[in-house]
LUMKOLVEX-962213 format. One record per residue (C-alpha): residue number from 1; x, y, z. Coordinates in pm, 1 decimal, m for minus. Example, Ala and Ser with C-alpha at 12.3 -4.5 7.8 and 13.67 -1.06 7.14 Angstrom:
2
{pos = 1	px = 1230.0	py = m450.0	pz = 780.0}
{pos = 2	px = 1367.0	py = m106.0	pz = 714.0}
! end
This chain:
70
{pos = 1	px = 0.0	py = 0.0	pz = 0.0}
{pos = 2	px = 280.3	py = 250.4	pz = 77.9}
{pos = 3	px = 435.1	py = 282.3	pz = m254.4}
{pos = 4	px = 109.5	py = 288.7	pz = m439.6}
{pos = 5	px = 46.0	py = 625.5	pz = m235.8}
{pos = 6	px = 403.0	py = 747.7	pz = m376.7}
{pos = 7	px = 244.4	py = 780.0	pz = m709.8}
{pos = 8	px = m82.2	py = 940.6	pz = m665.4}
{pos = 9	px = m150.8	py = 1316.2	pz = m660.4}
{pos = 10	px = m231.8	py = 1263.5	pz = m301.3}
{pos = 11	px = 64.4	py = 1052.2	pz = m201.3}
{pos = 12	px = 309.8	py = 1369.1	pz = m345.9}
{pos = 13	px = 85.5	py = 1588.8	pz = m177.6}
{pos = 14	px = 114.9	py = 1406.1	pz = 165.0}
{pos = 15	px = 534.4	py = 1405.5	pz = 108.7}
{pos = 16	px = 529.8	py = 1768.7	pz = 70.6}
{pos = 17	px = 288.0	py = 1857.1	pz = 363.0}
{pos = 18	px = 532.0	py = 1583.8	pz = 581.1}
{pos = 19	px = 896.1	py = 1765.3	pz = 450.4}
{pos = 20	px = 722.6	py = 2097.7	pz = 526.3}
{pos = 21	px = 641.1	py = 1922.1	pz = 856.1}
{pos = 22	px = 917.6	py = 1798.2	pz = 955.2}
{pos = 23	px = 1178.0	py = 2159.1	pz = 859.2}
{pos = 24	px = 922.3	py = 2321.6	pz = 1067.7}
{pos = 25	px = 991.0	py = 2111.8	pz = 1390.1}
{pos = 26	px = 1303.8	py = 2114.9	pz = 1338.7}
{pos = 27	px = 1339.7	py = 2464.9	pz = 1301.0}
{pos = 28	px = 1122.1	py = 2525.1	pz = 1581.7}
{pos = 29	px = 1308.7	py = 2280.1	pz = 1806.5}
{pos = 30	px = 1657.0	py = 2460.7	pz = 1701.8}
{pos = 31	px = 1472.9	py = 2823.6	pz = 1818.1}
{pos = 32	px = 1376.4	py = 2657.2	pz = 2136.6}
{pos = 33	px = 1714.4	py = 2502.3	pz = 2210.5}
{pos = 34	px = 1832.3	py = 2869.6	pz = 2149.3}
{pos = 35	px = 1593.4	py = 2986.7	pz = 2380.6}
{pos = 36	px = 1677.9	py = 2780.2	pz = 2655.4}
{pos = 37	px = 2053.8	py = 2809.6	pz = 2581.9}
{pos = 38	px = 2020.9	py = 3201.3	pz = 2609.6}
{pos = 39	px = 1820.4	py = 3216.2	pz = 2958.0}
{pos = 40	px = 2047.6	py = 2953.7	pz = 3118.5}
{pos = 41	px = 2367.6	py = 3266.0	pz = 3025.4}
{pos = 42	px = 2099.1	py = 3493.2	pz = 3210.3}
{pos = 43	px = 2034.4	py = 3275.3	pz = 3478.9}
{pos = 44	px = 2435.8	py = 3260.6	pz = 3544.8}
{pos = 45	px = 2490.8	py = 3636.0	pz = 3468.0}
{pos = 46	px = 2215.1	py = 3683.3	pz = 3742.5}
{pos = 47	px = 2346.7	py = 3482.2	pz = 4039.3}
{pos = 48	px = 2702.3	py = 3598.9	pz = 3965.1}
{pos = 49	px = 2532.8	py = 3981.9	pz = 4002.2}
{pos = 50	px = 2359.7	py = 3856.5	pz = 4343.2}
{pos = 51	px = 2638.8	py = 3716.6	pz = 4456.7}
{pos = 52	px = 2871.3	py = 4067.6	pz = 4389.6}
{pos = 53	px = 2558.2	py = 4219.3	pz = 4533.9}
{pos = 54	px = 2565.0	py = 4019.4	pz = 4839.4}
{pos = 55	px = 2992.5	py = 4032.5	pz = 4902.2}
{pos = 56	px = 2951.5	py = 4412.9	pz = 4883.1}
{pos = 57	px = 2638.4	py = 4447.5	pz = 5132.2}
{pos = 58	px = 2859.8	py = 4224.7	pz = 5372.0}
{pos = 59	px = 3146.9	py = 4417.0	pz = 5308.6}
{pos = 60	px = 2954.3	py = 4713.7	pz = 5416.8}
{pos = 61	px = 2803.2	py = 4596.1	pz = 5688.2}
{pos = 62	px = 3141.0	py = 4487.6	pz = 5811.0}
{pos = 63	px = 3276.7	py = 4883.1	pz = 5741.1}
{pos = 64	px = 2976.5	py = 5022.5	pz = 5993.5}
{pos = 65	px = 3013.7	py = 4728.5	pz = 6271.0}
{pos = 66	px = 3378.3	py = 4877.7	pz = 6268.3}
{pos = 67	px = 3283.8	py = 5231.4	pz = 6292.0}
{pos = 68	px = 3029.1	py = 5191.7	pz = 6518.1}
{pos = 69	px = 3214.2	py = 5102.2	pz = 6860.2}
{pos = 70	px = 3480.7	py = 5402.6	pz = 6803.0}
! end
């Protein structure tokens, strides 16, 4: 039964719409991948900025605690 469909109008026709398909996942999956590789880099960028954020709040809390007894 399969390759009688090859060589009907409707067989070509369901070839096409499956190629078409089939770039369009994969295009879509590539976009996603892209997606998900780009907002892990945010997600490091982020905690290394909360970390600097929380080395200089210490580091200023550490300035007034020695301030504070003289």
């Amino acid at each position: 039964m399969f390759p009688f469909l090859l060589f009907t109008r409707f067989g070509a026709l369901l070839m096409v719409v499956a190629i078409v398909g089939i770039v369009f996942w994969f295009r879509g999956r590539e976009k996603e991948l892209q997606f998900h590789q780009d907002m892990r880099i945010r997600e490091m960028e982020h905690v290394r900025k909360m970390k600097e954020l929380e080395l200089e709040l210490e580091k200023e809390r550490n300035r007034k605690a020695a301030e504070k007894p003289a």
